[in-house]
C-alpha positions in Angstrom: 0.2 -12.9 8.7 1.7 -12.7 4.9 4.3 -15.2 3.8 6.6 -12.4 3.1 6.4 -11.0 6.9 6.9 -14.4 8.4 9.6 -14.8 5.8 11.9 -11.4 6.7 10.8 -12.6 10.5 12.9 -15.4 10.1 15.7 -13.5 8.0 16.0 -11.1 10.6 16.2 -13.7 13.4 18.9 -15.8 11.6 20.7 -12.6 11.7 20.6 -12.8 15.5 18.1 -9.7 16.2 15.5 -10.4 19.3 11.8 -10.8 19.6 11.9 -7.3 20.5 14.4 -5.8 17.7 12.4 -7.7 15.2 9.2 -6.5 16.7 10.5 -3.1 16.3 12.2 -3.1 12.8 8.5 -4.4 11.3 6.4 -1.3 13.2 8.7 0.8 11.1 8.5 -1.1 7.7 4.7 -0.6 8.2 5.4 3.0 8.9 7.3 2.9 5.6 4.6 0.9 3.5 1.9 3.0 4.7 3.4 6.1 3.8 4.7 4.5 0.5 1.0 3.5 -0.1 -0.7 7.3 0.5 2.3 8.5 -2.2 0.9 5.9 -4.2 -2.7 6.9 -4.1 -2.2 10.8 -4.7 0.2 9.4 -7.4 -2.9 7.5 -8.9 -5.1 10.5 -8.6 -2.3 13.0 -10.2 -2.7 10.2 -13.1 -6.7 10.0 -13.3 -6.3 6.3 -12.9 -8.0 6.7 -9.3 -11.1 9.0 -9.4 -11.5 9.9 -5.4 -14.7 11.3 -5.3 -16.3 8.1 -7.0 -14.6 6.2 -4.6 -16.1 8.5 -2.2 -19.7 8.1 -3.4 -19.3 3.8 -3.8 -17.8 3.8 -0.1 -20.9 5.4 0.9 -23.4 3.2 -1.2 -23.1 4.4 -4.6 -22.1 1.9 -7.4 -19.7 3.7 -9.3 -16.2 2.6 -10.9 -13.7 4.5 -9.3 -10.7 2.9 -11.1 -10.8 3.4 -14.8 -7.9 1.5 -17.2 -5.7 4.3 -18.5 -5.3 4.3 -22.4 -1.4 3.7 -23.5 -1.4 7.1 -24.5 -2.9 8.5 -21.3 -0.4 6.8 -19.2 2.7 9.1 -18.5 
């Protein structure tokens, strides 16, 4: 478990919220970072600074760099 998750645990338990409650608010902060992560990744595609179909092809044995460093100018 990261620092920060134990750390809004306990933030959210000084506030008087249950097990349960707690339980319940960090399911939906996942459902939030997970989604906030996809945007993230089409947002790195849309950008060229994440080329999927290399990451594809090195998932599935390939050695290929599939994250490139943008040039300043390339970067929007």
């Amino acid at each position: 478990m990261s620092h920060e998750r134990i750390e809004l645990q306990e933030w959210l338990s000084e506030r008087g919220y249950s097990a349960n409650q707690i339980a319940k608010i960090l399911g939906k902060l996942d459902e939030f970072d997970s989604k906030t992560n996809r945007e993230s990744i089409f947002d790195a595609m849309e950008t060229g600074e994440l080329d999927m179909d290399a990451l594809i092809k090195q998932a599935s044995g390939m050695s290929i760099d599939c994250f490139r460093t943008l040039a300043p100018w390339e970067m929007g």
